[in-house]
C-alpha positions as CSV (number, residue, x, y, z in Angstrom):
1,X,93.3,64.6,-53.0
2,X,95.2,67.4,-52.2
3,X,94.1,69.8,-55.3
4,X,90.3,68.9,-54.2
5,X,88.1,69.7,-51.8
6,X,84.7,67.8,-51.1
7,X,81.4,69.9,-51.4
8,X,78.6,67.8,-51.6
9,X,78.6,64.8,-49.6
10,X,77.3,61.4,-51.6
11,X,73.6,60.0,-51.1
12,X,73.1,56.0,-50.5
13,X,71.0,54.5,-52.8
14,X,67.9,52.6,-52.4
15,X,64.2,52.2,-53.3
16,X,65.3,52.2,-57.0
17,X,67.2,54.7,-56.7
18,X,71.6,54.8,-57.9
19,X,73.9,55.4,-55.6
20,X,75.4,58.7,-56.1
21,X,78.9,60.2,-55.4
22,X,80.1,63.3,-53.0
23,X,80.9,66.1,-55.8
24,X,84.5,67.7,-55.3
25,X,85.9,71.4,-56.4
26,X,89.6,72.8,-56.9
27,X,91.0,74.0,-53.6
28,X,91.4,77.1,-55.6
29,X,87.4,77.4,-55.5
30,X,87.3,76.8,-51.9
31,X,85.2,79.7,-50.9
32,X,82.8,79.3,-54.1
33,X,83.9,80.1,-58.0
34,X,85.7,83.1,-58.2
35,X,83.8,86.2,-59.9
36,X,84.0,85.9,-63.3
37,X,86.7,87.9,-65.7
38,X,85.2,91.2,-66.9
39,X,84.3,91.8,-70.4
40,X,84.0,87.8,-71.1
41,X,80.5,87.6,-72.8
42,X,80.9,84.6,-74.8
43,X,83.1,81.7,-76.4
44,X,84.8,84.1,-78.4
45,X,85.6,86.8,-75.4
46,X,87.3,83.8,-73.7
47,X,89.1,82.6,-76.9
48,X,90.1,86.4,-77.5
49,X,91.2,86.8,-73.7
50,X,93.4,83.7,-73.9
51,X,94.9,84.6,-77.3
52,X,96.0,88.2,-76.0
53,X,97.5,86.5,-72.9
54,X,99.3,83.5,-74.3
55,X,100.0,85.1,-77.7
56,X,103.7,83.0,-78.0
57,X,102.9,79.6,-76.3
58,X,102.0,76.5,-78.5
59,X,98.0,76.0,-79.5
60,X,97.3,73.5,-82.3
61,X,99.6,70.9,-83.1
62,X,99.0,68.3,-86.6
63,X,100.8,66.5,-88.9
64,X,100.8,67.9,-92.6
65,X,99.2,64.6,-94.4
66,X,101.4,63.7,-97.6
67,X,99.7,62.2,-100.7
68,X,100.6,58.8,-99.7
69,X,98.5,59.0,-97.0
70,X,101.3,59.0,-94.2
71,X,102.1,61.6,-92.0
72,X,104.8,64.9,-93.2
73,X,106.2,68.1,-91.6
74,X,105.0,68.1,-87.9
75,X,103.4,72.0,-87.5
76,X,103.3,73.7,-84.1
77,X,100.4,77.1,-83.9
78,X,100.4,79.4,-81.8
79,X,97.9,81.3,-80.1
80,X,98.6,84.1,-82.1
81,X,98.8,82.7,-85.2
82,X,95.9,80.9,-84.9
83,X,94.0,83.9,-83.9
84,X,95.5,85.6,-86.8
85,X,94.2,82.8,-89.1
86,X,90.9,82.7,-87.2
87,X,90.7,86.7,-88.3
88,X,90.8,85.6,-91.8
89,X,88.4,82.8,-92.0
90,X,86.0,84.8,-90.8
91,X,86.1,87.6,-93.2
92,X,86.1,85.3,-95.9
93,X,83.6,83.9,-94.3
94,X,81.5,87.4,-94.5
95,X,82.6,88.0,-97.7
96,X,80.9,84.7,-99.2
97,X,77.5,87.2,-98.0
98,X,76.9,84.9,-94.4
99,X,75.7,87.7,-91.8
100,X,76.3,87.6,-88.1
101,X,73.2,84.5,-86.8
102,X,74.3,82.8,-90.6
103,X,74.6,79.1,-90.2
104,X,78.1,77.2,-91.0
105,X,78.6,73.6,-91.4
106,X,81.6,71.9,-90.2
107,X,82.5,68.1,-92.0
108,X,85.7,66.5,-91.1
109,X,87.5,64.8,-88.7
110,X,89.7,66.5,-85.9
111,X,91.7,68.9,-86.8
112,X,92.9,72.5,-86.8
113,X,90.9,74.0,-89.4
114,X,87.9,72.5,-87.6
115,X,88.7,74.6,-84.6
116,X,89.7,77.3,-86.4
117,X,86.7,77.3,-88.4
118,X,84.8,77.0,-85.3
119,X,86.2,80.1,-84.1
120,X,85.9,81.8,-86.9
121,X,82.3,81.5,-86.3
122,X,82.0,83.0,-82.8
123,X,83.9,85.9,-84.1
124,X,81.2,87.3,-86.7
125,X,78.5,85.9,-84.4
126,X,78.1,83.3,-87.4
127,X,76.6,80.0,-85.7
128,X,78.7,76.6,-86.2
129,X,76.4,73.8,-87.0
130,X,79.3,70.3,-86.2
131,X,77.8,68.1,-89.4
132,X,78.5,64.5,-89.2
133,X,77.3,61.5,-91.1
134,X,77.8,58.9,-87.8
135,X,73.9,60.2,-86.9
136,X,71.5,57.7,-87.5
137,X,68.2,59.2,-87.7
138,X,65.9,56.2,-87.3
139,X,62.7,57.9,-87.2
140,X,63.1,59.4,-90.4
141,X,64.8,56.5,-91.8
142,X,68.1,58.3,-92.4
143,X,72.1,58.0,-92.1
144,X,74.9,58.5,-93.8
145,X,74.7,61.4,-96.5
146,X,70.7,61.6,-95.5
147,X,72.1,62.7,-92.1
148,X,73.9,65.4,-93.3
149,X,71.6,66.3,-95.3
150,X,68.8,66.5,-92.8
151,X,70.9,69.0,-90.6
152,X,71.9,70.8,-93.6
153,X,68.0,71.7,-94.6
154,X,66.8,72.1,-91.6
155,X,68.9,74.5,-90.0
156,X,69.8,76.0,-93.3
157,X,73.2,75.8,-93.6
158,X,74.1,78.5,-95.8
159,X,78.4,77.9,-96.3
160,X,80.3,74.7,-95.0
161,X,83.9,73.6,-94.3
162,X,84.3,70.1,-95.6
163,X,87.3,67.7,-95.5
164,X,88.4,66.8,-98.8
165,X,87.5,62.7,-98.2
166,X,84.1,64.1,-97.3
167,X,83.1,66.4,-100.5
168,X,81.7,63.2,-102.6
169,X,79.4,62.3,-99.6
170,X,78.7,66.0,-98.9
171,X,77.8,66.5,-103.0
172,X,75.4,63.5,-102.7
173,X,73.1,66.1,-101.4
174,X,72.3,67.6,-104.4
175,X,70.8,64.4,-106.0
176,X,73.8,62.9,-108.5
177,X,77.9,62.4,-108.2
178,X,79.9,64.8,-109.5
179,X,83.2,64.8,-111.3
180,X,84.8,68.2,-111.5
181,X,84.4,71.1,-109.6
182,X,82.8,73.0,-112.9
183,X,79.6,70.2,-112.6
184,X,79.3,71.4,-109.5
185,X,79.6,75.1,-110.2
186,X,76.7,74.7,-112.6
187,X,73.9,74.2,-109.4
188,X,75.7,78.1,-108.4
189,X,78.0,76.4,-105.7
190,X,81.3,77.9,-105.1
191,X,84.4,75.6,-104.2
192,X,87.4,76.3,-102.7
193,X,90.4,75.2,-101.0
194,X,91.1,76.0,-97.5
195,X,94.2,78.2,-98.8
196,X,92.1,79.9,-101.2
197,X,89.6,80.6,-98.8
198,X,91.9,82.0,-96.4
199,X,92.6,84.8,-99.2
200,X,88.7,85.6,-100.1
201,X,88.6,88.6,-97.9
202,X,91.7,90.4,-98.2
203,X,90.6,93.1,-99.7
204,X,87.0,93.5,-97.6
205,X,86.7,94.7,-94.0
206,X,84.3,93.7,-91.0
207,X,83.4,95.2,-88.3
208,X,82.9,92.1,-85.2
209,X,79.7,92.4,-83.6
210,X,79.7,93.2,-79.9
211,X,79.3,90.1,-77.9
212,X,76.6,89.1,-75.8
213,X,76.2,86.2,-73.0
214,X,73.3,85.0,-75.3
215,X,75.0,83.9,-78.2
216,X,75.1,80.9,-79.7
217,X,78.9,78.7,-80.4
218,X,77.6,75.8,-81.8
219,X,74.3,73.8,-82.6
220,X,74.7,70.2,-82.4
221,X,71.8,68.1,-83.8
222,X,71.3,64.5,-81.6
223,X,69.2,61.9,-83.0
224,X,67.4,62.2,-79.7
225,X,65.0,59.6,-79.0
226,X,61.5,60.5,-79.7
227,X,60.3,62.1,-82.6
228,X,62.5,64.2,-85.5
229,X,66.4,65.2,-84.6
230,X,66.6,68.4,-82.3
231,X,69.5,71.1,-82.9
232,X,70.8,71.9,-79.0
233,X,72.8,75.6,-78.4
């Protein structure tokens, strides 16, 4: 193990208790962890930091899907496009009236928009709530769309990102199913696509806030195991 070196040494078990495992660092943290980079504050300092450093190498990498379901046009990002892209989420993000500590829900599978939504977040100091209908809330006797909805009322989710196979579950929310976008548009909801989106805040400027070690990236709600669901920063 030539890149690591052992730190810890590993304790025998016994008396009920699990044997546990010496603990290893990077060579390169030999001496202790280097002193952290100056002016890196948060998530978004880091992501920023990277960005300006490795502006032409590859990022995000995804298949365009076709309508038949199978995979199109393979699409390479780079850092600085995605950061570019990341720029104009999150004005359109401000423009739809979220302020920096507003909560955003994110509904889909893997993919770049999720991460560049995600980012988008950390930029305006908006806080990205991961919403997923896998969480089984036994306690409250929910799943499925009551999941989701769960997270979205109790954090109070005020805009969210949703993949397009997820918008029926998503709208179940609200009580009924929906068939066009102008049903939907009658409860004062606003729908767009991500392309649209991308466009909403063109013609507005915001200022990013100053970042602080304190803020929050993401809250992620676990079904824990005692008592109601708990949102963890």
């Amino acid at each position: 193990m030539k890149h690591l070196v052992e730190v810890e040494k590993g304790q025998e078990g016994g008396d009920g208790e699990p044997f546990v495992g010496p603990a290893y660092w990077s060579v390169l943290a030999n001496a202790g962890f280097p002193p952290p980079i100056a002016g890196l504050e948060s998530c978004w300092d880091v992501f920023r930091f990277v960005s300006s450093n490795l502006f032409f190498y590859q990022y995000l990498h995804h298949y365009h899907s076709m309508n038949d379901g199978k995979p199109g046009e393979y699409v390479l990002l780079t850092y600085e496009e995605v950061y570019d892209i990341v720029l104009k989420v999150g004005a359109s993000i401000r423009s739809c009236g979220v302020e920096p500590g507003g909560r955003c829900g994110i509904y889909g599978a893997n993919s770049p928009e999720w991460v560049i939504s995600m980012e988008a977040c950390n930029a305006y100091g908006v806080y990205c709530v991961p919403l997923y209908d896998t969480l089984a809330l036994p306690f409250l006797g929910l799943s499925g769309a009551g999941a989701v909805e769960f997270i979205i009322c109790h954090v109070e989710i005020q805009i969210a990102f949703v993949e397009e196979k997820n918008i029926a579950e998503q709208l179940q929310v609200l009580g009924r199913s929906f068939l066009s976008k102008e049903e939907v548009e009658k409860f004062g909801l606003a729908i767009y696509s991500w392309d649209e989106f991308l466009h909403l805040g063109d013609d507005q400027q915001f200022d990013l806030p100053l970042s602080m070690k304190t803020d929050i990236c993401t809250i992620m709600y676990t079904s824990g195991t005692t008592g109601d669901p708990k949102g963890v920063y």
